[in-house]
N, C-alpha and C positions, 0 to 999 in steps of 0.2 A: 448588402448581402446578408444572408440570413449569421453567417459566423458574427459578424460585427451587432447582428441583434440581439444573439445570445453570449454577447461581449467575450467570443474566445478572441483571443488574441496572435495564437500560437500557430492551428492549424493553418493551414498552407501557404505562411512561410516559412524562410530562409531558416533553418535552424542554428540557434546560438548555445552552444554549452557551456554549462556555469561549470565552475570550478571546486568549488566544495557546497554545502548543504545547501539547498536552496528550495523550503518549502512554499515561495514566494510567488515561483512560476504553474502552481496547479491550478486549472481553472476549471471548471464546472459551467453545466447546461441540463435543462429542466428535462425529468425525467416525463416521458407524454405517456407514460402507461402507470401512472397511478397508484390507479385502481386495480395494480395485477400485484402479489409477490410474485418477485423471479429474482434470482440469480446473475450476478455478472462477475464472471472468473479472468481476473489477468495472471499468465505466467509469466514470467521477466526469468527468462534461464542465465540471462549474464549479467547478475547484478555482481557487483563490487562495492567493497569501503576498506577502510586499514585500521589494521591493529593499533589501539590506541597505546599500548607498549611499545611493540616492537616496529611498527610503520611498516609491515608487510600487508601484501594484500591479501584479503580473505575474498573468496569467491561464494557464490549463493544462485540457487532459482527461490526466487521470491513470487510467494504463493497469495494471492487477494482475492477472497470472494465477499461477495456482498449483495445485501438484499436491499436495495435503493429506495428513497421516500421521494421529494422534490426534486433532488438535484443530485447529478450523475458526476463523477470522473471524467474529464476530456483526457483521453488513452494518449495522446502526443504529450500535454503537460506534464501525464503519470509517468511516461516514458522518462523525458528530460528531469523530474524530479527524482528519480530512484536513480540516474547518471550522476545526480548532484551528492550522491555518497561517493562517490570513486575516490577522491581526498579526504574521506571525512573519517577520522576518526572514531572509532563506537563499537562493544563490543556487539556480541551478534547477537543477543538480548534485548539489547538496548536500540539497535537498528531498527527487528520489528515490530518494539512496541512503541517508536518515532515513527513510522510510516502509517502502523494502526491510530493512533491518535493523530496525525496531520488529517490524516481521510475522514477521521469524526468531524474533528473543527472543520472542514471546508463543505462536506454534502450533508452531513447530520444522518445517517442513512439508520435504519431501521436497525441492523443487522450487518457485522461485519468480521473477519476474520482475518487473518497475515499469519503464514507461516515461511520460515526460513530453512532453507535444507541448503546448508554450508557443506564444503568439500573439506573433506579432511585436513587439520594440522596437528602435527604430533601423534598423528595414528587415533585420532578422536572425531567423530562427526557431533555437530549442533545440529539439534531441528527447532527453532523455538517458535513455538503458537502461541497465540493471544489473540483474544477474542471480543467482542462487545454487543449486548443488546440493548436498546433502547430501554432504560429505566422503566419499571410498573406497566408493560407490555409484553407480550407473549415471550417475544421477541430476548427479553431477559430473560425468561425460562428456558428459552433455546441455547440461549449461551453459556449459561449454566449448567444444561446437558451437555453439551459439546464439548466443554472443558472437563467435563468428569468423565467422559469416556472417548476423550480422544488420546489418539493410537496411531501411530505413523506408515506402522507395518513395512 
């Protein structure tokens, strides 16, 4: 089958949920359009992880856009892997810039972004962004704009 030639593993079957962090199970398949920039946005509106303090849970929609080179995200892995914060301790900083760097190490993508928009605790909302361009490519200077005038509104 073609899943088994693009060695996912994951999509259709049985789904197994890990238990805490588990950048292990994201897997990747060859992006066929190259030669295009475009855009691939995931929202995940019910992510979770815990208060590395207090072990309460903090709630988030976790924001991923990205402008893909070779190799893409398989959305079932991404799924299962942002489940695999629900035990994991980390503050809401540190969650998306461990999601923005696992997604560099696995697809190496052009262009990519994570933001976090937490629900309030103690009468405070987080949003935290973090960005990445591909080193000595446009693509750097894109992230570089984007982080000087990004704005949540």
């Amino acid at each position: 089958m073609k899943r088994e030639k693009e060695g996912l593993q994951l999509l259709g079957r049985k789904t197994e949920y890990r238990q805490d962090y588990a950048p292990e199970v994201l897997e990747t398949f060859e992006n066929k359009h190259q030669d295009n920039d475009y855009w691939v946005r995931f929202n995940c509106p019910e992510f979770t992880s815990l208060c590395p303090i207090t072990g309460q849970p903090d709630f988030a929609e976790i924001r991923i856009s990205y402008i893909p080179d070779v190799r893409m995200v398989e959305s079932k892995s991404l799924k299962l892997y942002l489940f695999s914060f629900r035990n994991h301790g980390d503050f809401h900083e540190d969650c998306v810039n461990i999601i923005m760097k696992d997604l560099i190490r696995l697809m190496d993508p052009k262009y990519i972004e994570v933001t976090g928009i937490f629900t309030p605790r103690g009468g405070i909302s987080i949003y935290p962004y973090a960005n990445y361009g591909r080193a000595g490519t446009k693509y750097a200077d894109m992230a570089d704009f984007r982080l000087q005038h990004h704005d949540m509104n």
